[in-house]
C-alpha positions in Angstrom: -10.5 -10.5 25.6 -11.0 -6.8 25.3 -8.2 -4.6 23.2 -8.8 -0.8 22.7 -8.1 -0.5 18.7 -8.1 3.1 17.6 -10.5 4.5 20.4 -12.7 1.6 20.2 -12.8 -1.6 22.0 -13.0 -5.2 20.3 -13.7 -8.4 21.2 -10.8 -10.4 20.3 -9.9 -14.0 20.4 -6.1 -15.4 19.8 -6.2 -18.9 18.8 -2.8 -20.8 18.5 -0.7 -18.2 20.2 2.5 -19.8 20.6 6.0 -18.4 19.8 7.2 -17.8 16.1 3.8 -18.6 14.7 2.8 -16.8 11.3 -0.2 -14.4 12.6 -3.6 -14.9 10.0 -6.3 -12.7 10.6 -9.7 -13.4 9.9 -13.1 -10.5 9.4 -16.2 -12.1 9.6 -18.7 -11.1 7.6 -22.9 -9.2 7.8 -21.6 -6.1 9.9 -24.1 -5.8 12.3 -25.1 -9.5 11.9 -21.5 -11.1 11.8 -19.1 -12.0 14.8 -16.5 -14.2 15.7 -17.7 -17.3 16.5 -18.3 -18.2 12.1 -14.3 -17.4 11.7 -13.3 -19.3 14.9 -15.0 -22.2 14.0 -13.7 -22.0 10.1 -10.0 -20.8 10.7 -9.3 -22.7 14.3 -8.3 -25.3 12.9 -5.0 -23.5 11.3 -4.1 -22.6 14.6 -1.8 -25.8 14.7 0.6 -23.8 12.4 -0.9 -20.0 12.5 -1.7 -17.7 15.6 -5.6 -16.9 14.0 -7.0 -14.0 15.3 -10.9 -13.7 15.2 -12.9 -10.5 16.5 -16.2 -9.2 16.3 -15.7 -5.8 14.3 -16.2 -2.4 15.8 -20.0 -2.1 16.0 -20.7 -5.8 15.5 -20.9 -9.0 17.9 -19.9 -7.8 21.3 -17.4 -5.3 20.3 -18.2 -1.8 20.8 -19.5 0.9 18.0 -18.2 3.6 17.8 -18.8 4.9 14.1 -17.9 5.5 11.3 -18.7 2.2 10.4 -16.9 2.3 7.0 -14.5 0.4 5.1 -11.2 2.5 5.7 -11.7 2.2 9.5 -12.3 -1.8 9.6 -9.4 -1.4 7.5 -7.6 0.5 9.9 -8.8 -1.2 12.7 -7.2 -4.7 10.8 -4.0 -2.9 11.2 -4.1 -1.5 14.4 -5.0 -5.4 15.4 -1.6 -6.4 13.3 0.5 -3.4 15.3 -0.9 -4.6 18.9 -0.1 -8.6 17.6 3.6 -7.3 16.7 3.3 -9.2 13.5 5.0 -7.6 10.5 3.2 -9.4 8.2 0.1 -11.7 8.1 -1.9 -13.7 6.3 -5.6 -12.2 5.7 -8.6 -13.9 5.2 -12.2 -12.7 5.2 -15.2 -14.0 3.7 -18.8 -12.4 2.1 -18.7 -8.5 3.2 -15.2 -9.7 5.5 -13.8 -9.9 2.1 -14.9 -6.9 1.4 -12.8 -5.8 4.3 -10.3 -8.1 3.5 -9.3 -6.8 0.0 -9.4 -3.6 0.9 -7.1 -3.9 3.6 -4.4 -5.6 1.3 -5.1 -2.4 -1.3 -4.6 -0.2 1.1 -1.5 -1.9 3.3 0.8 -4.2 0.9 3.1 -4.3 2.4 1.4 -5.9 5.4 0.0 -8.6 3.7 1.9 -12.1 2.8 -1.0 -13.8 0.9 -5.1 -13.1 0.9 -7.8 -15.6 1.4 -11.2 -15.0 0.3 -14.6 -16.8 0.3 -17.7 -15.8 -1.5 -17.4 -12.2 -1.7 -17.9 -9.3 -4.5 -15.6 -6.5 -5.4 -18.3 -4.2 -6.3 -21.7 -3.4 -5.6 -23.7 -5.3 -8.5 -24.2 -8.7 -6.2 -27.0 -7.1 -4.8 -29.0 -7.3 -7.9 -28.0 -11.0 -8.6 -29.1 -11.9 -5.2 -32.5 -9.6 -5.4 -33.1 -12.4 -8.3 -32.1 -15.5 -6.7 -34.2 -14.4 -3.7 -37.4 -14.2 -5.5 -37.3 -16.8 -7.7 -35.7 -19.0 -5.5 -38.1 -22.6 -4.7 -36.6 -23.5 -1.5 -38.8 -20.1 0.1 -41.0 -17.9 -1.1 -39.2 -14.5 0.8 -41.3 -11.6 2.4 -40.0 -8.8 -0.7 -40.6 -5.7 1.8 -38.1 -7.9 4.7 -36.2 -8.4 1.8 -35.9 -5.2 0.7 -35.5 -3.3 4.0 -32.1 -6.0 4.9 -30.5 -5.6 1.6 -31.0 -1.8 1.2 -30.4 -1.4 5.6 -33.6 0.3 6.5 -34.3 -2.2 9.0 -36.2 -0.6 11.8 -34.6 -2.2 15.1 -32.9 -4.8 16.2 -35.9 -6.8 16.6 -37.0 -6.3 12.9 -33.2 -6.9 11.9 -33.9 -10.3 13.6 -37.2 -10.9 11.3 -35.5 -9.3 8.4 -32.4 -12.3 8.7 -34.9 -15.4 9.4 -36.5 -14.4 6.6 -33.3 -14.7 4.0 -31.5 -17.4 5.8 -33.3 -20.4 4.5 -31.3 -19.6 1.4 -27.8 -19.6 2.3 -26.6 -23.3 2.3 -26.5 -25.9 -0.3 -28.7 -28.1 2.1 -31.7 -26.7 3.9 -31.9 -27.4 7.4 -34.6 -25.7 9.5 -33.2 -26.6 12.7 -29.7 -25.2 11.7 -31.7 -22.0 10.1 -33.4 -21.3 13.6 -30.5 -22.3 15.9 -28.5 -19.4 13.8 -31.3 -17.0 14.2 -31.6 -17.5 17.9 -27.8 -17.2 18.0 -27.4 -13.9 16.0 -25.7 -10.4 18.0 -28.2 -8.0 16.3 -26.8 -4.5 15.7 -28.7 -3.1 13.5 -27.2 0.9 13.0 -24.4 -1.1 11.7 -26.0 -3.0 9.4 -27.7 -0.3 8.0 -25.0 1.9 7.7 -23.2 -0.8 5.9 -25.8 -1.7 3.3 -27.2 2.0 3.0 -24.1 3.6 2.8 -21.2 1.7 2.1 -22.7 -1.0 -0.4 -24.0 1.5 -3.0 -21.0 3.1 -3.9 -18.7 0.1 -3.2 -16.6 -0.6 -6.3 -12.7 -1.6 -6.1 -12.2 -3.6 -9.5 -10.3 -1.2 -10.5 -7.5 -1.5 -7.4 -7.7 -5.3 -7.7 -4.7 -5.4 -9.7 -2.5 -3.1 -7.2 -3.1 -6.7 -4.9 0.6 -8.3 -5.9 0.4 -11.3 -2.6 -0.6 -14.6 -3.6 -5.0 -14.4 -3.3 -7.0 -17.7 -2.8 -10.6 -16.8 -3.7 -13.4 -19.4 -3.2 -16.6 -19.6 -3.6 -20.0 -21.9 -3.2 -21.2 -23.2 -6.6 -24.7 -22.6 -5.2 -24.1 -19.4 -3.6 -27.6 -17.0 -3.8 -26.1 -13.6 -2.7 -22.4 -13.7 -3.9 -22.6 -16.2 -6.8 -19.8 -17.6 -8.6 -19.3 -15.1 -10.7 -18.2 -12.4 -8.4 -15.5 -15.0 -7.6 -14.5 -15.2 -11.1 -14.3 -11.3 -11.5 -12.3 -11.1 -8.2 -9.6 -13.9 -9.4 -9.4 -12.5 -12.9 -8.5 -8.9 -11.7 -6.1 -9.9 -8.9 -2.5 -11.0 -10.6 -2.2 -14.7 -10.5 -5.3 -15.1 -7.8 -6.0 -19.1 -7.7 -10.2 -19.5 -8.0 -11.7 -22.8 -6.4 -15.4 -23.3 -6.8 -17.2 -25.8 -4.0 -19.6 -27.6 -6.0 -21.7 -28.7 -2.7 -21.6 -25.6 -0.9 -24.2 -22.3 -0.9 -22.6 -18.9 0.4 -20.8 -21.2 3.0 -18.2 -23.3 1.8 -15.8 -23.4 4.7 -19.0 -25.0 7.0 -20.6 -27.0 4.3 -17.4 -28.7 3.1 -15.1 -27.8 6.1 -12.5 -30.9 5.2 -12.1 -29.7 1.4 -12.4 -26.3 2.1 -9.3 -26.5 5.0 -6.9 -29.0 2.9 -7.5 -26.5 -0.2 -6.6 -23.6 2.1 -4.0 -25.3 3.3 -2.1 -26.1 0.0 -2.3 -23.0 -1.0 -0.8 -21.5 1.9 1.7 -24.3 1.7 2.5 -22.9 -1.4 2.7 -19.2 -0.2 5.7 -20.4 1.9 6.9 -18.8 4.8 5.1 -16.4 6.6 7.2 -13.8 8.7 6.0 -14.0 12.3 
């Protein structure tokens, strides 16, 4: 469905929507890249005891983009979500530059947010320069360096060389390579590549929140792929040692997707955790 959110209209998905449900929203990650259908088919599942809300982000999938295209507004535009849901409180979840999104929504609204649950993401900007080095001396692929360069630093030309940009780094995402899967996902791809750009030209560079991580009092589940290229393990680590009491689960069969490539472990670990959380006011 569509829902105006602060001037700008998303596509959004409510999945589970039954009354007294806890509300969990989900922000998929690669603005510009990104959309719904990864967190649907991740989070659905909960929907037998959450109402999950997916969306494709202002300027991303087949929501609309209006700018800016920063972190405050996906912030805000989280919360406006929350407001038109009528939830008080929710659980948020948001993995690679979602969590991005994700942790600086609960910095910025507390209040809002029962417990956080994140999956291969970085709280600062020096992931780029591990991944730049697990590109090129990765010996799954050897990677185009100037495609590399121009999707990492967003100064892709169009959608079209977005598109080249992307089949060019996927190969390295999961734990197993599978050529079919890589060119299904390329074929399946909403391009929008002024959002991309702005994201990794503008935002990235400056991004740094370590030093807000430890305002994050909720309960925080991070994970993370043990063979994860762009966000590797150790961006999990700094995360969960910064955030109060944040639990850190590594997937040991998993690349940057740990949610797809071990779906079962991935779910039952989210879901003790949560269990844990307790009650979520709806």
């Amino acid at each position: 469905m569509d829902v105006e959110i602060n001037g700008n209209r998303l596509n959004v998905e409510v999945l589970g929507d039954a009354p007294g449900k806890p509300t969990m929203i989900v922000h998929h990650g690669a603005p510009g890249l990104g959309s719904m259908a990864e967190p649907r088919a991740s989070f659905g599942p909960f929907a037998d005891a959450y109402r999950v809300v997916v969306f494709d982000a202002r300027g991303s999938g087949a929501s609309e983009g209006r700018g800016p295209f920063t972190h405050e507004q996906w912030a805000c535009d989280v919360d406006g979500l929350r407001a038109w849901l009528g939830a008080e409180r929710i659980v948020m979840a948001g993995g690679s530059y979602g969590g991005f999104v994700a942790m600086e929504y609960a910095i910025r609204y507390p209040r809002r947010v029962a417990a956080l649950v994140l999956r291969d993401t970085a709280a600062d900007s020096s992931n780029q320069d591990a991944a730049l080095r697990n590109a090129l001396s990765s010996a799954r692929v050897r990677v185009d360096r100037d495609k590399l360069d121009r999707i990492m630093s967003g100064t892709v030309r169009d959608d079209a060389d977005l598109r080249d940009c992307w089949a060019e780094i996927l190969p390295l995402y999961d734990h197993d390579l599978d050529w079919d899967k890589v060119r299904e996902r390329v074929a399946s791809t909403p391009y929008r590549y002024e959002t991309h750009n702005y994201a990794f030209a503008v935002n990235q560079p400056g991004y740094d929140i370590k030093a807000d991580l430890p305002r994050i009092t909720c309960p925080t589940l991070v994970t993370v792929g043990r063979h994860d290229w762009i966000t590797p393990v150790e961006c999990g680590e700094a995360i969960a040692s910064l955030i109060p009491g944040a639990q850190l689960v590594v997937f040991e069969k998993s690349g940057h997707s740990p949610q797809l490539e071990e779906a079962e472990l991935f779910q039952s670990t989210v879901r003790r955790f949560l269990a844990n959380v307790g009650p979520v006011t709806a």
